[in-house]
MIPA-763156 format. One record per residue (C-alpha): x, y, z. Coordinates in steps of 0.1 Angstrom, whole numbers, plus 5000, padded with zeros to 4 digits. Example, Ala and Ser with C-alpha at 12.3 -4.5 7.8 and 13.67 -1.06 7.14 Angstrom:
% MIPA-763156
512349555078;513749895071;
This chain:
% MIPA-763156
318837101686;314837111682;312636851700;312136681664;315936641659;316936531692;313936281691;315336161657;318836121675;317735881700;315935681682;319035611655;321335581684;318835311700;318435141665;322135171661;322534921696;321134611681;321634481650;318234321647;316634671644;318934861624;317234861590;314535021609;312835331593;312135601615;308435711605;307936071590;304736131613;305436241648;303336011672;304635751657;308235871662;307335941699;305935551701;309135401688;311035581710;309435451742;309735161731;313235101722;313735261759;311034991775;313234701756;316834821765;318734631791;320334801814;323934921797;325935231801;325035511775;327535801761;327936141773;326136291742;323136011747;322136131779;323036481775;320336491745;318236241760;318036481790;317036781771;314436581754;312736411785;312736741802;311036941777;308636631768;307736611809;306937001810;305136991779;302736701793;301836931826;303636941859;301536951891;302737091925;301537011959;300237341961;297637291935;296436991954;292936981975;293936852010;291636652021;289736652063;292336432077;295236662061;295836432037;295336481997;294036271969;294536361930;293436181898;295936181876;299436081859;302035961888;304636081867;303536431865;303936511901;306336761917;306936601948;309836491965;308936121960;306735931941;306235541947;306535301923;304634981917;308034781910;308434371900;310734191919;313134211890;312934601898;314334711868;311134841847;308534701824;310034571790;306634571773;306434841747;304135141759;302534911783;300735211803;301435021837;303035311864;306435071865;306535141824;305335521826;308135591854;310935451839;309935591805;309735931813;313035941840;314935821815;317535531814;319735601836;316735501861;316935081851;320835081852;320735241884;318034971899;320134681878;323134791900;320934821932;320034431920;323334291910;325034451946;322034221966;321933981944;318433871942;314933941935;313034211957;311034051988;307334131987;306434452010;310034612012;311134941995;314135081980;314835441968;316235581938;317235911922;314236001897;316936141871;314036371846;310736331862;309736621883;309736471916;313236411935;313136021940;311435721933;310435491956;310235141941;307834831965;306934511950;303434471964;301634131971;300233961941;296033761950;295733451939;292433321949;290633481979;292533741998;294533602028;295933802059;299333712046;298533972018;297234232038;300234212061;302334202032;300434542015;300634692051;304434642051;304634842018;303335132029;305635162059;308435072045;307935322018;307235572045;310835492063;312935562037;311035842032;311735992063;315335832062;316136052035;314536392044;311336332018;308636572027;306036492005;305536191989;302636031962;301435671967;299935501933;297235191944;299834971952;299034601944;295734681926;295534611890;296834301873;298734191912;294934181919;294534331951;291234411958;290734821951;288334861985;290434652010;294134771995;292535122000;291435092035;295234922041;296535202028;295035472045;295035292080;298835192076;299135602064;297135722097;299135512118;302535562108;301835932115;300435882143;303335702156;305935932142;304636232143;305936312112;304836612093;305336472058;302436512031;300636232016;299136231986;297135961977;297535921936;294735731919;294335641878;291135531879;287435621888;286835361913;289935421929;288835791930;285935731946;286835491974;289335741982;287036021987;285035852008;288035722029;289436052033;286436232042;
C-alpha cells in the first residue's frame, strides 16, 4: 500500500469511529489530507484499535517520521561542559529518550494540530502512545503531581522512550515553590532514565511556554539541576538540551559555554 492509500485508510477508519464525522469528505489535495489526519488522532480517546489499524498506521508514521529528517547524537555539537544543545523538532531525535512536556491528565493534547511538544509527540508515536498513558492513569488513579516523571515506550518516533513530567505552571511572580518544583523535574526525569538503562536523553524547555516559566531562570534550573545530578551520580549519560525557539537558543549557548 502507497503512503497516499494508507493515509486515505486511516482517515476512513477514524471517520468510521464516530458517527458525528462520518459524512466527512476526505479532501483530494494532500496537506489537507495530512491535517485531517492529525487531527482525528489529537481528538481520539484512548480506545483499543484493530490489528490492521496499527499495522498500517505503523507503516505510515514510520515512513512520514523518516521523510521529515531523523537526527542522531552523532550529528550533534557537544557543547564545553560535554553537554549538547540542538534547535530543532523534539520529535525528530534518535535518542534513547526524549522528555515530554505532559498535563496532569497525561494522555496528550486534544487540540487539533496544536504545535505544543505534548501534541507533536503523541502525533507522530502514534496512538498506541495515549492508551498506553490512559492505562498508566486509570492503574494510579489520579492526575500526575507537578515535578514527577513517568516513562513510556515511544511506539514510531525515533527515539526508544518517552519521558512524560508535568512541569510547574507561574501564576504571578515566580515563587521558590516553582523552582523547587522545575528542579524536581529534571531529576526525576533523570532517575528513570538511569533506572531503565537510557543513555542519552533530549530535554524540551520544560515549563516555558504557555505554563509560563520564565525562559532565563527555567534554563539556569535546568542546567544546574543537569550538572548536579551528574555530579552526584557520576553517570555517563548524554544530555541534550532541545530548544524550539531563538531565545531559548541563545540562553542556552551562553549557559553552556
Amino acid at each position: 500500500m502507497e503512503q497516499k492509500e494508507m493515509r486515505r485508510y486511516l482517515i476512513r477508519e477514524l471517520l468510521k469511529e464516530n458517527t458525528r464525522y462520518r459524512e466527512v469528505e476526505i479532501p483530494q489535495n494532500e496537506t489537507e489530507q495530512r491535517k485531517l489526519l492529525r487531527s482525528l488522532f489529537n481528538i481520539r480517546m484512548a480506545a483499543p484499535i484493530t490489528e490492521e489499524f496499527q499495522k498500517v498506521q505503523d507503516t505510515y508514521l514510520q515512513e512520514v517520521n523518516a521523510e521529515r529528517g531523523i537526527i542522531s547524537v552523532s550529528e550533534l555539537e557537544k557543547k564545553g561542559n560535554g553537554m549538547y544543545l540542538w534547535q530543532g523538532d523534539i520529535t525528530k531525535l534518535q535518542v534513547d529518550a526524549i522528555v515530554n512536556a505532559a498535563n496532569s491528565g497525561m494522555t496528550g493534547c486534544y487540540q487539533p494540530c496544536h504545535n505544543c511538544i505534548d501534541n507533536c509527540i503523541h502525533t507522530y508515536a502514534g496512538i498506541q502512545l495515549r492508551n498506553y498513558c490512559q492505562n498508566l492513569m486509570d492503574e494510579q488513579g489520579y492526575e500526575e503531581p507537578t515535578g514527577q516523571a513517568k516513562i513510556t515506550p515511544a511506539y514510531n518516533l525515533p527515539c526508544k522512550y518517552v519521558i512524560h513530567t508535568v512541569g510547574p505552571i507561574v501564576q504571578g511572580p515566580l515563587t521558590e515553590e516553582c523552582e523547587d518544583l522545575l528542579t524536581s523535574c529534571y531529576r526525576s526525569c533523570l532517575n528513570i532514565a538511569e533506572e531503565n538503562g537510557v543513555k542519552s536523553i533530549a530535554f524540551c524547555c520544560i515549563s516555558t511556554g504557555v505554563f509560563m516559566f520564565p525562559n532565563q531562570r527555567a534554563a539556569e534550573i535546568a542546567v544546574a539541576t543537569v550538572k548536579n545530578w551528574m555530579d552526584e551520580t557520576g553517570s555517563d549519560m548524554k544530555i541534550i538540551f532541545n530548544v524550539y525557539k531563538d531565545i531559548d537558543l541563545d540562553i542556552y549557548e551562553k549557559l553552556l559555554q
